[in-house]
C-alpha positions in Angstrom: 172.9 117.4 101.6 173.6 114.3 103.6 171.2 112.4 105.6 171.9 110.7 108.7 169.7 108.4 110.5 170.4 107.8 114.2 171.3 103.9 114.8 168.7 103.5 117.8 165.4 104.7 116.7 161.9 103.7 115.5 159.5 101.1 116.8 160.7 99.4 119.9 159.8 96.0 121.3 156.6 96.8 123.2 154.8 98.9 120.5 155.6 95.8 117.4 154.3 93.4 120.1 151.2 95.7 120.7 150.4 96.0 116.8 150.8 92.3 116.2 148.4 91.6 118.9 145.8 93.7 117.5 146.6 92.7 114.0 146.3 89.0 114.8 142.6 89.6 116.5 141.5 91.8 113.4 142.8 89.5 110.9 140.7 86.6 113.4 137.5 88.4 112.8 135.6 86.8 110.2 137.0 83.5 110.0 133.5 81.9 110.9 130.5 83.5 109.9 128.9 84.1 113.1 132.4 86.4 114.1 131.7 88.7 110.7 130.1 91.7 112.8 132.3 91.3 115.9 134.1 94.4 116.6 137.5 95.1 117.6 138.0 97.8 119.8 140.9 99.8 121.6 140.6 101.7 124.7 142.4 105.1 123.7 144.9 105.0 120.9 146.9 101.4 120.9 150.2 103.5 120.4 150.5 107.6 120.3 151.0 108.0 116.1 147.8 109.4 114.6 149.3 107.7 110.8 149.5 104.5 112.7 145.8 104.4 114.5 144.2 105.3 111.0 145.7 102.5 109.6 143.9 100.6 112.0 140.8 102.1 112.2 141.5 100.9 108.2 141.7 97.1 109.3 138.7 97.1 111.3 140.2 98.3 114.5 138.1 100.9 116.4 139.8 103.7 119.5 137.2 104.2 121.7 137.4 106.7 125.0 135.2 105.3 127.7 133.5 101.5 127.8 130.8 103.1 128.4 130.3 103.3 124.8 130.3 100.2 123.9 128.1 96.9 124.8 130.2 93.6 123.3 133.5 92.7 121.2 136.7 92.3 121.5 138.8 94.9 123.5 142.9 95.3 123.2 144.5 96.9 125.9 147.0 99.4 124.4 150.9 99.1 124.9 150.5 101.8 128.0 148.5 99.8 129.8 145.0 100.6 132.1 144.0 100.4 136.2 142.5 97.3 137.8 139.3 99.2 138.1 138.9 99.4 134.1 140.3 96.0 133.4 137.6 94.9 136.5 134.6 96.9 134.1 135.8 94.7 131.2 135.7 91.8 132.2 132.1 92.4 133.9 131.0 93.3 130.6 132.4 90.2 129.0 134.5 91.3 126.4 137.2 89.3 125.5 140.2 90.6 126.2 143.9 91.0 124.4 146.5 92.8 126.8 148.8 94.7 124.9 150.5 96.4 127.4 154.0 96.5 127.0 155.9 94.2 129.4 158.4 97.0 131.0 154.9 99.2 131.5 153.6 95.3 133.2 156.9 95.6 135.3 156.2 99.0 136.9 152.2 98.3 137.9 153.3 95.1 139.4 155.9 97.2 141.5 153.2 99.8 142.2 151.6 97.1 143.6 153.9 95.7 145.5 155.0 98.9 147.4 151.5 99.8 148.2 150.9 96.4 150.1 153.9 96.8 152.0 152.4 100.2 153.0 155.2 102.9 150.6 153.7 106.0 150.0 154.4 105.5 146.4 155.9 108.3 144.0 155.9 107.8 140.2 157.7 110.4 138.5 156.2 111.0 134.6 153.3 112.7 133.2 149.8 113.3 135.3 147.6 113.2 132.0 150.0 110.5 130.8 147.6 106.8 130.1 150.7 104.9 131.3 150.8 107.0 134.4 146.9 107.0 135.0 147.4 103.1 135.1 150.2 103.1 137.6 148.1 105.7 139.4 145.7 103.1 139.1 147.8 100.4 141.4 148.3 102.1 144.2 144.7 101.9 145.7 144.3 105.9 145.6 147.8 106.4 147.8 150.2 106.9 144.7 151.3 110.8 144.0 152.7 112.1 140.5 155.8 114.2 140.3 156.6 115.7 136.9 159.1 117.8 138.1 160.8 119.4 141.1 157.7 121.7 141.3 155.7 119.4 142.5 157.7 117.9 144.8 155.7 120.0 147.7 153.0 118.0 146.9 154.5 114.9 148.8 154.3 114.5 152.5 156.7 113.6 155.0 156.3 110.0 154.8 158.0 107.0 157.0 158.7 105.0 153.8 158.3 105.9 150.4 159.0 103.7 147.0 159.4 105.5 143.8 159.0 104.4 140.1 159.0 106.2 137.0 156.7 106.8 133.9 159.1 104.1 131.2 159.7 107.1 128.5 161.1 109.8 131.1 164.5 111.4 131.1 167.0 109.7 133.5 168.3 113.5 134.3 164.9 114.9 135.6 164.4 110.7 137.6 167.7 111.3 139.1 167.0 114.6 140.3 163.8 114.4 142.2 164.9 111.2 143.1 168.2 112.9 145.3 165.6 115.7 146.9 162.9 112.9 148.3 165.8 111.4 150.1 164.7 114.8 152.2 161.0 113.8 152.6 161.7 110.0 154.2 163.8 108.0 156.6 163.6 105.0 153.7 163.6 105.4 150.0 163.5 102.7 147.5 163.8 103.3 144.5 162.8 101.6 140.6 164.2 102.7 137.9 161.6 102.0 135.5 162.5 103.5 132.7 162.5 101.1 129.5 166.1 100.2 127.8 164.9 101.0 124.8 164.1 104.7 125.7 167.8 105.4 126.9 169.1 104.0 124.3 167.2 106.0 121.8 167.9 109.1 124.0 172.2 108.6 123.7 172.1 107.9 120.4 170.1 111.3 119.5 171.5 113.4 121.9 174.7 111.6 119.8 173.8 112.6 116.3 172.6 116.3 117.2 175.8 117.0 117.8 177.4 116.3 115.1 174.5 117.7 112.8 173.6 120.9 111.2 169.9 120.0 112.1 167.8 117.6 113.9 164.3 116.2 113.2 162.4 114.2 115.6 160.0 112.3 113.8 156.6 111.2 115.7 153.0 112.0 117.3 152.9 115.3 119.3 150.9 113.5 121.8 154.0 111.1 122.1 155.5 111.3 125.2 158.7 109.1 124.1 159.1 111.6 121.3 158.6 115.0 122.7 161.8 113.8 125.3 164.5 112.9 122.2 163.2 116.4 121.2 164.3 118.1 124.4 167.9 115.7 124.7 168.3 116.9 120.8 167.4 120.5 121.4 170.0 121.0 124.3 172.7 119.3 122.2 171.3 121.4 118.7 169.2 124.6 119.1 168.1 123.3 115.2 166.2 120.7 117.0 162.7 120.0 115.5 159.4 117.6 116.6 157.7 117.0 113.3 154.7 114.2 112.6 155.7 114.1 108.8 158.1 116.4 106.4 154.6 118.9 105.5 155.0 120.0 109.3 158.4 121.2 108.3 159.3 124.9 106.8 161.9 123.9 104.5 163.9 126.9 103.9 164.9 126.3 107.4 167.4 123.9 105.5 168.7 126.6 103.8 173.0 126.4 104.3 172.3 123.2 106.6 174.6 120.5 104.9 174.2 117.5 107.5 171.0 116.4 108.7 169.9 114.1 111.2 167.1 112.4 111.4 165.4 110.3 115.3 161.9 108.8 115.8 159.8 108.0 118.5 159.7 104.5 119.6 155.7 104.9 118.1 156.9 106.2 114.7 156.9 103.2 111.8 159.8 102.9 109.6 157.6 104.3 106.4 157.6 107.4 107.8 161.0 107.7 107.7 161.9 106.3 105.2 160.0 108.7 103.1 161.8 111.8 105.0 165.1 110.4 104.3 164.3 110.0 100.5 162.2 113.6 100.5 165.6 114.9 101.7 168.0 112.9 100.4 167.0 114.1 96.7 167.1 117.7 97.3 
């Protein structure tokens, strides 16, 4: 059985630059004495791989859902960023703050912003229950709608102007496509394609390496939204397309007569992981 590994895949810039961030203020903890019990805390999971937040929660490094529940600390904004209103509610409460958000998710609020000054009714095209969507959402002062698909395109008005961006792990064929039918809705469009370099690249390369494969794994978190799209690029190029967290979630006899596999991960998936599929596989 041979075991390929597609060339683009794995941790990308903004989710190493997230963990070193929250790394480097757990590893600050404790330096003094009077830092011992200060907490470090994350608002939601700092990236969407379960392994990856337990191994934090390991190194001192707390995900919590609401600030409500807690009073002091320090608190890392995770790599999909959160709304002026939040970020506001911290920094009333005092906490000191590390911004991980990843700089191409930084790029889209600031162009959120920008299009609802200059009065766009502003479209983002990605996931409603997404967090990088709910803090876009969160930068257009209540006027910002969210369009998963062509389903929901009914759902935006006939506008004068209207300025689009996209949620940075979406599929460039579904942004292109709702993008040609609000040219219907608006006398002026403008249009961001927001969607990070590392993400298409990642999507090629898979959609690549399912083709030439017997069967495909996709390895990361099911709540990862950057994952669950190389699984649908590798399914319509492989019907032997799978989304698996590690090789336990995987029936092996479906390997049965399968000579060449291939093997993707999420931009959220750590090398490790991998690596111990490829050698699971690689000495059967």
């Amino acid at each position: 059985m041979k075991v390929i590994v597609a060339e683009k895949s794995g941790f990308c810039f903004g989710v190493e630059r997230s963990l070193k961030l929250a790394l480097s203020a757990s590893k600050s903890v404790g330096r003094k004495k009077k830092d011992i019990k200060t907490p470090v805390y994350t608002l939601g999971p700092l990236i969407h791989n379960p392994q990856v937040v337990k191994n934090l929660e390991e190194q001192r490094i707390k995900v919590i859902s609401k600030l409500a529940n807690i009073q002091k600390g320090i608190l890392i904004i995770c790599s999909h960023g959160i709304s002026p209103q939040i970020l506001q509610d911290a920094k009333r409460k005092k906490f000191k703050i590390i911004d991980a958000t990843c700089p191409f998710v930084k790029k889209a609020q600031k162009l959120v912003q920008q299009l609802t000054k200059q009065s766009y009714r502003v479209v983002i095209v990605g996931d409603s229950s997404h967090p990088e969507v709910l803090s876009l959402l969160g930068f257009s002062s209540g006027r910002g709608i969210v369009v998963s698909s062509v389903k929901d395109l009914d759902k935006v008005p006939v506008s004068g102007k209207i300025g689009v961006v996209t949620q940075t792990t979406q599929l460039i064929d579904n942004f292109r496509v709702i993008v040609s039918l609000l040219v219907n809705k608006t006398k002026e469009l403008r249009v961001y394609n927001t969607i990070c370099e590392a993400t298409i690249e990642r999507q090629k390369s898979a959609r690549l390496l399912a083709g030439k494969v017997d069967l495909m794994l996709i390895v990361g978190g099911y709540n990862s939204a950057n994952t669950t799209r190389l699984a649908e690029v590798c399914k319509k190029q492989n019907p032997f397309s799978y989304h698996i967290e590690r090789l336990k979630d995987f029936d092996l006899t479906l390997l049965k007569d399968k000579n060449k596999i291939g093997i993707t991960a999420g931009a959220s998936t750590p090398d490790w992981i991998v690596k111990e599929i490829v050698d699971k596989l690689s000495k059967m």
